[in-house]
C-alpha positions in Angstrom: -12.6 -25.2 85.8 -15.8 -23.0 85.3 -17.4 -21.7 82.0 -20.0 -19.2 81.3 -22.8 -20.9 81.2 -24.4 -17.7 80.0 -22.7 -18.0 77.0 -23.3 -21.6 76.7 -27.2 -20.7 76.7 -26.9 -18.1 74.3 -25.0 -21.1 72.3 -27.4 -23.5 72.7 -30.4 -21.4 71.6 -28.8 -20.4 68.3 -28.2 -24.0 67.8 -31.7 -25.3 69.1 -32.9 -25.2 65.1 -30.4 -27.6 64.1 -30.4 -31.1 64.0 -27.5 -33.6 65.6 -26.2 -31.6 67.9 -24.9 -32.8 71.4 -22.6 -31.0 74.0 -20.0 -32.3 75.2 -17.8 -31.1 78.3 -14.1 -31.6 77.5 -10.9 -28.9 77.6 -12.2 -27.9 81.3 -15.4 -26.0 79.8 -18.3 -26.9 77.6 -18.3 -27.9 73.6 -21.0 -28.2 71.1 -20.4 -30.8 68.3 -22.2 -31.0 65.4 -22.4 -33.9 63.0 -19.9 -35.6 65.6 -17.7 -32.8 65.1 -16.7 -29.9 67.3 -17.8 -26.6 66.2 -18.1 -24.5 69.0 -17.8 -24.0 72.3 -17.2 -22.6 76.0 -14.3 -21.8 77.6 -14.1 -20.0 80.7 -15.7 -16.6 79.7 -14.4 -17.0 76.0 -16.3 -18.7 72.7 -14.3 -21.1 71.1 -15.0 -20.8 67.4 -13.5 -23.3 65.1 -13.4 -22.0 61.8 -11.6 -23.2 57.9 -8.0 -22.4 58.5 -7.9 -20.4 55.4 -9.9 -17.3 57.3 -8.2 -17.2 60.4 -5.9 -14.2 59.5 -9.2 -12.2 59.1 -10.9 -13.9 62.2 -7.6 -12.6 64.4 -8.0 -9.5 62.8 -11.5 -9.0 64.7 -11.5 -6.7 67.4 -11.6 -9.6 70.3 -10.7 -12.2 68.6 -7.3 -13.7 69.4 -5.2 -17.6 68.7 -6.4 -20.8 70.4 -3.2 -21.4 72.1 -4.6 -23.7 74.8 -1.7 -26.4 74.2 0.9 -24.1 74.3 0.8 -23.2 70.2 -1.6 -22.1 68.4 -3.7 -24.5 67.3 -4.7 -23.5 63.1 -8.4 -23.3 62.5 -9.5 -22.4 65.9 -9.9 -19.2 68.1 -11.3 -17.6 70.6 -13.6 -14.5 70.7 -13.8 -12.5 73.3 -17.0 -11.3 75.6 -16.7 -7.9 75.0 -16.8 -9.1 70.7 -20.0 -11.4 71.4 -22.5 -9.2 73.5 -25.1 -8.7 71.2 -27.1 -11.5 69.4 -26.0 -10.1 65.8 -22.0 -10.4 66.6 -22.4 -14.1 68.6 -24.2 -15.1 65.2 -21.6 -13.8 63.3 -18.9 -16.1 64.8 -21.3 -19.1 65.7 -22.2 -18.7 61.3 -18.3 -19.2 60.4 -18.2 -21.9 62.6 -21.7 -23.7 60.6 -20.2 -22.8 57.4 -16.9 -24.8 57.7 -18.3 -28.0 60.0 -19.1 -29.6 56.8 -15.7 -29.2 55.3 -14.3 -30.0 59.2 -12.9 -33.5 59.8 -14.2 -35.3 62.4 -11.9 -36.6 64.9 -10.6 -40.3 65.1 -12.3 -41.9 67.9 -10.0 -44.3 69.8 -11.0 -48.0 70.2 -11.5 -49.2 73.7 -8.3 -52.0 74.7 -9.5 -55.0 76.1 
């Protein structure tokens, strides 16, 4: 499965100031981690924004913003903006500066040990 690499530029560059960032491709498109923990991301043509669980009603009340659902259920503290929401370089900071502000409250995921 394709992403936008587009977006994924634009991404990158509004992260290129920060330290301990990688990318990472996983879900079928393209995610950034930061401090070992996802923050954002790329998915098809849509930015995947997680964000503290406790603004999500007033994220998904954002014109183009809409439920992470890609399991089947929506999945609490992450969404998924829209392009038409992230064309200009003001409304991408927006959502990529909710995602910064909560990756230090974020935990980071388990990572599985390898089985001989």
């Amino acid at each position: 499965m394709a992403y936008d690499t587009l977006l994924a530029d634009r991404i990158r560059e509004q992260l290129s100031s920060l330290d301990e960032v990688r990318e990472k491709e996983m879900f079928g498109g393209l995610a950034f981690m930061v401090r070992e923990k996802m923050c954002v991301g790329v998915i098809r043509d849509e930015m995947m924004c997680r964000i503290d669980p406790k603004r999500q009603e007033e994220a998904l009340s954002m014109p183009g913003c809409r439920e992470m659902d890609f399991t089947g259920r929506p999945l609490k503290g992450y969404v998924m903006v829209d392009p038409e929401a992230l064309r200009s370089r003001k409304e991408l900071a927006f959502w990529i500066g909710w995602c910064l502000d909560y990756n230090p409250k974020a935990k980071s995921t388990a990572k599985k040990k390898k089985s001989n």
